[in-house]
C-alpha positions as CSV (number, residue, x, y, z in Angstrom):
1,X,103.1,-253.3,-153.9
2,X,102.1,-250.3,-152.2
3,X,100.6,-250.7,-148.7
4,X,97.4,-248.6,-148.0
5,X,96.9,-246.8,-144.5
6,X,94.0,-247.6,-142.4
7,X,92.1,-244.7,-141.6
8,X,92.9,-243.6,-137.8
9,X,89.7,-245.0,-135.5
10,X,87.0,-243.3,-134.5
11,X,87.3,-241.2,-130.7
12,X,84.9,-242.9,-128.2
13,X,81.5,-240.7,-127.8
14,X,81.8,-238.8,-124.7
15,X,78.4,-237.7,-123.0
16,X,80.6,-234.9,-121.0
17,X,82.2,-233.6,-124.3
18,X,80.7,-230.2,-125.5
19,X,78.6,-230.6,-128.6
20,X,79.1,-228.6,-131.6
21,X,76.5,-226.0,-132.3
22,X,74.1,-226.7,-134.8
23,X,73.7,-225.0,-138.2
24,X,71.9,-221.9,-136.7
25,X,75.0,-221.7,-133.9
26,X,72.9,-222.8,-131.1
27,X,73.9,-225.6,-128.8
28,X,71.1,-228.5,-128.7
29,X,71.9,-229.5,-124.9
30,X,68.9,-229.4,-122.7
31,X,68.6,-226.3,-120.3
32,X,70.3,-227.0,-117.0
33,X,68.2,-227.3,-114.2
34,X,67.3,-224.3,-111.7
35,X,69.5,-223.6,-108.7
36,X,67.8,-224.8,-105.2
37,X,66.8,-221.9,-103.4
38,X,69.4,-220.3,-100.5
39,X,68.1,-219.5,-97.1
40,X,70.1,-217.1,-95.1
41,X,74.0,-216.6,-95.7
42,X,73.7,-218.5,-98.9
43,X,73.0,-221.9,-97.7
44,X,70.4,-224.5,-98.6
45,X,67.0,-224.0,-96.3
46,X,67.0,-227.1,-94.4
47,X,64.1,-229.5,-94.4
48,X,61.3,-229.6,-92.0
49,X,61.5,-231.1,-88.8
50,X,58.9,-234.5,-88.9
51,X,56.0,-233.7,-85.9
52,X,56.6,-234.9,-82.4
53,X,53.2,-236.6,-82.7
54,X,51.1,-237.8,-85.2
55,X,48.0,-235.7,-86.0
56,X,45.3,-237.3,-84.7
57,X,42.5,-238.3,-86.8
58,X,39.3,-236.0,-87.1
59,X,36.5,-236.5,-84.7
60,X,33.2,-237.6,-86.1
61,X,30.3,-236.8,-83.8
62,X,27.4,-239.1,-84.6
63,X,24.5,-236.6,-85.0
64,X,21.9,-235.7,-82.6
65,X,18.8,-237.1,-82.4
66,X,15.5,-234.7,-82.4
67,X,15.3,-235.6,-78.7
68,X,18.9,-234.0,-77.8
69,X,19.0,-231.4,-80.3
70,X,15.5,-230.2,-78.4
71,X,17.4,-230.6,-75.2
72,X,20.5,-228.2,-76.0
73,X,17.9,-225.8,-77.5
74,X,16.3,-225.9,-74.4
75,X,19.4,-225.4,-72.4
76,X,20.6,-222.7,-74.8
77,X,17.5,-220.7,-74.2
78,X,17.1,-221.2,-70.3
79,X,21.2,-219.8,-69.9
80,X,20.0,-216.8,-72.4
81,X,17.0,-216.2,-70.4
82,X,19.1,-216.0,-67.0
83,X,21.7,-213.6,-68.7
84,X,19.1,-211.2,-70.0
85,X,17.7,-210.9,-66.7
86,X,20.4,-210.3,-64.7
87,X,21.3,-207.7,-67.7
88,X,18.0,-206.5,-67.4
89,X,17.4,-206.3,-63.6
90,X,21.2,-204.8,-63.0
91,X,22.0,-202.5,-66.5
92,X,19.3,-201.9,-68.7
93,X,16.5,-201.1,-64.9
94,X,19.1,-198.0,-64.5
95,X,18.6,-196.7,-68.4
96,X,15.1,-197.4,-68.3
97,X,15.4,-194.9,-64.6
98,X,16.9,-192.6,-65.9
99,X,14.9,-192.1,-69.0
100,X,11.6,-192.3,-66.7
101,X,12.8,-189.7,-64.2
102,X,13.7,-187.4,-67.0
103,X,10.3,-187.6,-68.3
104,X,8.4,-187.6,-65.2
105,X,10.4,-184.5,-64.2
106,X,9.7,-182.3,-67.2
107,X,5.9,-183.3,-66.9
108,X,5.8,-182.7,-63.0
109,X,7.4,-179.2,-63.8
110,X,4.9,-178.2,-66.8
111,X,2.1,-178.9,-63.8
112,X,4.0,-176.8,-61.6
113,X,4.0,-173.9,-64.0
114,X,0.2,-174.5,-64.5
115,X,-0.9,-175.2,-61.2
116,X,-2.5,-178.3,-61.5
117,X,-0.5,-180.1,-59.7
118,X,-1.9,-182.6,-57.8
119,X,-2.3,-182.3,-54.1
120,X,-4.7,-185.0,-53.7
121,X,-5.7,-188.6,-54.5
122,X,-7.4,-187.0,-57.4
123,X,-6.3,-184.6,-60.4
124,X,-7.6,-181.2,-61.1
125,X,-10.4,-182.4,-62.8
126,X,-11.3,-184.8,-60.2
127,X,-10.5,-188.4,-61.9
128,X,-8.6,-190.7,-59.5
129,X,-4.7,-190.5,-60.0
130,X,-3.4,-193.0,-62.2
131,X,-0.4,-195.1,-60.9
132,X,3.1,-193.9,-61.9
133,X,1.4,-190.4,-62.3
134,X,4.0,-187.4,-60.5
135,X,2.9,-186.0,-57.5
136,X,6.3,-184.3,-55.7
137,X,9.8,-184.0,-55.8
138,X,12.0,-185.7,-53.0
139,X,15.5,-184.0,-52.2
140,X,17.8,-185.7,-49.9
141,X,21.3,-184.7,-50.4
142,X,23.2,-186.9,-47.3
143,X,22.8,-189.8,-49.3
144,X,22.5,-187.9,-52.8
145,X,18.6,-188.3,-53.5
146,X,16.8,-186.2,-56.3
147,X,14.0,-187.9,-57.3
148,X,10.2,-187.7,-58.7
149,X,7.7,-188.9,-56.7
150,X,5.0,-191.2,-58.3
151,X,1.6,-192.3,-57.1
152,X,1.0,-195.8,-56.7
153,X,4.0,-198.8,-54.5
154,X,3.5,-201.8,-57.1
155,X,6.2,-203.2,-58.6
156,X,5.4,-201.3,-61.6
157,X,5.3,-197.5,-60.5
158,X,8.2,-198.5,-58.5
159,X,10.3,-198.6,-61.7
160,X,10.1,-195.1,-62.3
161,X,10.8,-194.0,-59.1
162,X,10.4,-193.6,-54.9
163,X,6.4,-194.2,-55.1
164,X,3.4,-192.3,-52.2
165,X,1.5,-195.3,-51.0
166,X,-2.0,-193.9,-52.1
167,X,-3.7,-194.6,-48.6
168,X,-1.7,-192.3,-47.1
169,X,-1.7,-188.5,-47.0
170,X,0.9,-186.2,-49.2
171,X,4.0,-185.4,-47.4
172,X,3.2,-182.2,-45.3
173,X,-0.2,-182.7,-45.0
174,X,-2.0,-183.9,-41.7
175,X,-1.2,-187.4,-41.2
176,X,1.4,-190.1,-41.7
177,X,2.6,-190.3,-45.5
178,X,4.4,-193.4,-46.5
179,X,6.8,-193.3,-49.6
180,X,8.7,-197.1,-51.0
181,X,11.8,-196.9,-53.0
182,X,13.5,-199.7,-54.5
183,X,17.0,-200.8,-52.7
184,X,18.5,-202.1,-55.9
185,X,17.1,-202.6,-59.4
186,X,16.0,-199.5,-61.8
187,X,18.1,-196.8,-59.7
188,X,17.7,-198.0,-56.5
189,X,16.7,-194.3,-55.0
190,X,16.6,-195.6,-51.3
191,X,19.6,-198.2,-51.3
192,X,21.6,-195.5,-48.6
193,X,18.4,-194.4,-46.6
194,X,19.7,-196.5,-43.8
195,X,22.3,-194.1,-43.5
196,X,20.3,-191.2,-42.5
197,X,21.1,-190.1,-38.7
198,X,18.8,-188.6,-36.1
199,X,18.9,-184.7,-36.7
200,X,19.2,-184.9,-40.5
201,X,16.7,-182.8,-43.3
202,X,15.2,-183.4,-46.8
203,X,12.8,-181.5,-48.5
204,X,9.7,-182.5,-50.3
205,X,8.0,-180.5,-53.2
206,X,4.6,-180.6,-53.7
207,X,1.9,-179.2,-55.4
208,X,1.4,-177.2,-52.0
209,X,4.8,-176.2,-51.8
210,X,7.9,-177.3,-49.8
211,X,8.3,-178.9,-47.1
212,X,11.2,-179.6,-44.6
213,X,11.2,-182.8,-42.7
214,X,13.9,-183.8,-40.0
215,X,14.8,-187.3,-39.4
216,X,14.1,-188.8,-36.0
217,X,15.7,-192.6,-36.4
218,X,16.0,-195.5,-38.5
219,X,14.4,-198.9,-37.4
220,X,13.7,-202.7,-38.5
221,X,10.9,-205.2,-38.0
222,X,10.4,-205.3,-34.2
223,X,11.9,-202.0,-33.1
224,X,9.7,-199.6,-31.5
225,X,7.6,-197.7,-33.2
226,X,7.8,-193.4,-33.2
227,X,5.2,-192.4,-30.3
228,X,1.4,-191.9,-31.4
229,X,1.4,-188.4,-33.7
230,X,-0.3,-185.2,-32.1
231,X,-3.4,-183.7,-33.8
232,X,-2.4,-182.0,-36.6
233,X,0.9,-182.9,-36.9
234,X,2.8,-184.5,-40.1
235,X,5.4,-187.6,-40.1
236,X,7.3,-189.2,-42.4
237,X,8.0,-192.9,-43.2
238,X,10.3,-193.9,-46.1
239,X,10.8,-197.6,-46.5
240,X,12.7,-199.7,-48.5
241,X,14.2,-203.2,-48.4
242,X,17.3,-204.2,-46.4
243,X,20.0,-207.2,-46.9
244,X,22.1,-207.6,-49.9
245,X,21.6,-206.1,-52.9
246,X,19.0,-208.2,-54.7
247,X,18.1,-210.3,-51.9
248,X,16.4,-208.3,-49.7
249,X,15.5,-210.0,-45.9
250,X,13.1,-207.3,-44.2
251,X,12.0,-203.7,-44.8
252,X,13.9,-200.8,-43.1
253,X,12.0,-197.9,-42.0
254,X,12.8,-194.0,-41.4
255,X,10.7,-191.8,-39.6
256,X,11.1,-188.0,-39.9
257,X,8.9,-185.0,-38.5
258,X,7.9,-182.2,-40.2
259,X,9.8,-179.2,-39.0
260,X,7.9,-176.5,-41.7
261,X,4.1,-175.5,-41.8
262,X,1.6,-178.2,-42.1
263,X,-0.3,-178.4,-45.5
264,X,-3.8,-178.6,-45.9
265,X,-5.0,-181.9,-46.0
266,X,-6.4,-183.6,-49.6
267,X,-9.1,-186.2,-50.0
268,X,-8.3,-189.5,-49.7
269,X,-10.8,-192.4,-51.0
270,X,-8.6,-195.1,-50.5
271,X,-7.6,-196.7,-47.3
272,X,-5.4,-199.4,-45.8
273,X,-7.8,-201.8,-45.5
274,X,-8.8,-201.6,-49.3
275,X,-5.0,-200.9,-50.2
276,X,-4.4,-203.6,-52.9
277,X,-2.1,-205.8,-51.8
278,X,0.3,-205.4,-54.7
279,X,0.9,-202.1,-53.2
280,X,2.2,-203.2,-49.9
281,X,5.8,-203.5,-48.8
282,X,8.3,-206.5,-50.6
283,X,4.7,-207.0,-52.2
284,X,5.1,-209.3,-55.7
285,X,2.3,-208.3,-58.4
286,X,0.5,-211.5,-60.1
287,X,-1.9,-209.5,-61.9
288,X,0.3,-209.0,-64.9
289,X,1.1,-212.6,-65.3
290,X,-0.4,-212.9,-68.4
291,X,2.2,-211.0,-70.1
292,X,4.8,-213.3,-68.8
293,X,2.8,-216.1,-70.3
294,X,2.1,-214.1,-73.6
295,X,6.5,-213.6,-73.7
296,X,6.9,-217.4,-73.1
297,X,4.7,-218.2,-76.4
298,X,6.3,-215.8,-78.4
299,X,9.6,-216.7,-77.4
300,X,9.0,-220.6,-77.7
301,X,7.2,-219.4,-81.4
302,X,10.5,-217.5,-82.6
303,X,13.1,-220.4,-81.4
304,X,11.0,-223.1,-83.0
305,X,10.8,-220.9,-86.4
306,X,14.7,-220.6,-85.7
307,X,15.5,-224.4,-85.3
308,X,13.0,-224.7,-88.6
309,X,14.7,-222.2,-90.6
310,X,18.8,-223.7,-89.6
311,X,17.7,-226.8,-91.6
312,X,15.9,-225.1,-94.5
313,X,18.6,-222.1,-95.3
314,X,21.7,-222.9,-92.7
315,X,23.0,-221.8,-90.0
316,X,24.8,-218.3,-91.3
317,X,21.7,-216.9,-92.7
318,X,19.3,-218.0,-89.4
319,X,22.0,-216.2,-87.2
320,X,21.5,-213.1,-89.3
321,X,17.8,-212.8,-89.5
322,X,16.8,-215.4,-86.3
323,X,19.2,-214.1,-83.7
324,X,17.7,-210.7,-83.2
325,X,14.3,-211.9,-82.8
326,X,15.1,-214.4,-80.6
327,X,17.1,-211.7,-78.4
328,X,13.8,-210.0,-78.4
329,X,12.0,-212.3,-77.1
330,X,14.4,-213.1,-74.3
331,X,14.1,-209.7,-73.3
332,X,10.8,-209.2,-73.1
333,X,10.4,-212.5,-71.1
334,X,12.9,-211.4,-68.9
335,X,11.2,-208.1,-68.4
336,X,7.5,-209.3,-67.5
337,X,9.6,-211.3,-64.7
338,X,10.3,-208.3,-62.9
339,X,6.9,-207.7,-61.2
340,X,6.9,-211.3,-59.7
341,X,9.7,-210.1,-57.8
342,X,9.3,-207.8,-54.3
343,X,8.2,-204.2,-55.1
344,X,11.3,-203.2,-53.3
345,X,14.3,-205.0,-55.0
């Protein structure tokens, strides 16, 4: 009897073992997984450090009511207000004096060339002198003066420039002529006249021509006065206001003599007595108050519409069409305060 052979068993599946390559000659294993990324000199990027602290939840503000979101409007505006006048009193005044003296100068010179200059309280046709209307030119170079001289001392004419109190006579006429310059705001044209010493000229152009005046002294409130002037003769006053810049505490006064020929003298309608008082020396003007209260409305008018218009369309879109106009109106309000203030700030 024959004895039959087993058949030799099977080889144990091993999951490591290679696999044979399918009909096409492709091997069926999966792909093997991408490399991890190397950081500098080959090695593995190490992982991020946990934080030293945890973050700290979000803040929810509860929101305002209408009674403190009026409030911080409020404040928002009062803050802008104060900026723009500061900007207004201490930048944008010195723009605006420039621009004005430039304007007044090429008019003033166009009379010159025609002769109708004025040399009184009146023009050549005879109509009183409006305020800020040119009526000389006022050179002192120790202190680097080169103004236009306007008619009229309020707080208005005073903007453009050193201003002939209209009661008083043209310089180099017969008389006592007064002239106010602002120590300060738009230009401040007589902030150095305190500098001035005894024995020191400055000319004045008129319509009449020049004139030469000398200085005799510079005094305050309670100093004595120049003696009385002879018959004839012509004097000088220029005043302005003294203290800090801004904050003015008195009025400083220089008086200079006229050392060329004396003028002929113009007609002069008004006179101290009927001098409005606006027009007087660290004088404040209440006649234009109106404007002020005109500048309030439209300002209170344009942050309302601004407050409206943040809830309808957003915030983005009432910054780009809101913000000017509320700029705007902070500047115009801040302007019409000006003339509350004294003349010669």
């Amino acid at each position: 009897m024959s004895v039959l052979e087993a058949p030799p068993p099977a080889a144990p599946e091993n999951p490591a073992s290679p696999v044979a390559p399918d009909a096409t000659g492709a091997s069926s294993l999966p792909p093997a997984p991408p490399a991890p990324p190397r950081g500098l000199g080959g090695r593995a990027p190490r992982p991020p450090k946990p934080p030293r602290r945890a973050p700290k939840p979000p803040v929810q503000l509860a929101p305002l009511t209408p009674a403190q979101a009026l409030s911080r409007s409020a404040i928002i505006v009062a803050v802008l207000l104060v900026f723009a006048f500061l900007a207004n009193v201490v930048v944008i005044s010195q723009l605006q004096h420039i621009e004005t003296q430039q304007r007044l100068r090429d008019a003033y010179r166009a009379q010159l060339a025609a002769g109708t200059a004025p040399v009184s309280e009146a023009d050549y046709t005879g109509k009183l002198l409006r305020s800020t209307s040119p009526v000389g030119l006022l050179s002192i170079p120790q202190i680097g003066v080169d103004e236009v001289l306007v008619e009229g001392t309020d707080a208005n004419a005073l903007k453009g420039g050193p201003g002939h109190r209209r009661d008083t006579p043209l310089p180099g006429q017969p008389g006592v002529s007064v002239l106010l310059g602002r120590a300060a705001a738009y230009g401040g044209p007589f902030s150095h006249i305190q500098e001035l010493a005894p024995g020191d000229r400055f000319t004045v152009r008129t319509g009449q021509g020049r004139s030469t005046f000398e200085v005799i002294g510079v005094r305050y409130a309670g100093d004595p006065t120049p003696p009385a002037l002879a018959k004839g003769g012509s004097r000088l006053v220029l005043q302005s206001a003294r203290g800090p810049a801004f904050a003015p505490t008195g009025v400083v006064y220089v008086d200079a003599r006229l050392v060329s020929d004396v003028l002929d003298g113009g007609a002069r309608q008004t006179t101290y007595t009927s001098l409005p008082p606006e027009e007087r020396a660290l004088a404040t003007d209440t006649r234009q108050v109106w404007a002020l209260i005109f500048a309030l409305q439209f300002l209170l008018v344009a942050h309302l519409a601004a407050a409206w218009a943040r809830r309808r369309v957003g915030t983005r879109k009432t910054w780009l069409v809101g913000a000017p106009v509320v700029g705007l109106a902070v500047l115009l309000t801040a302007e019409q305060i000006v003339p509350l203030l004294p003349n010669l700030l």
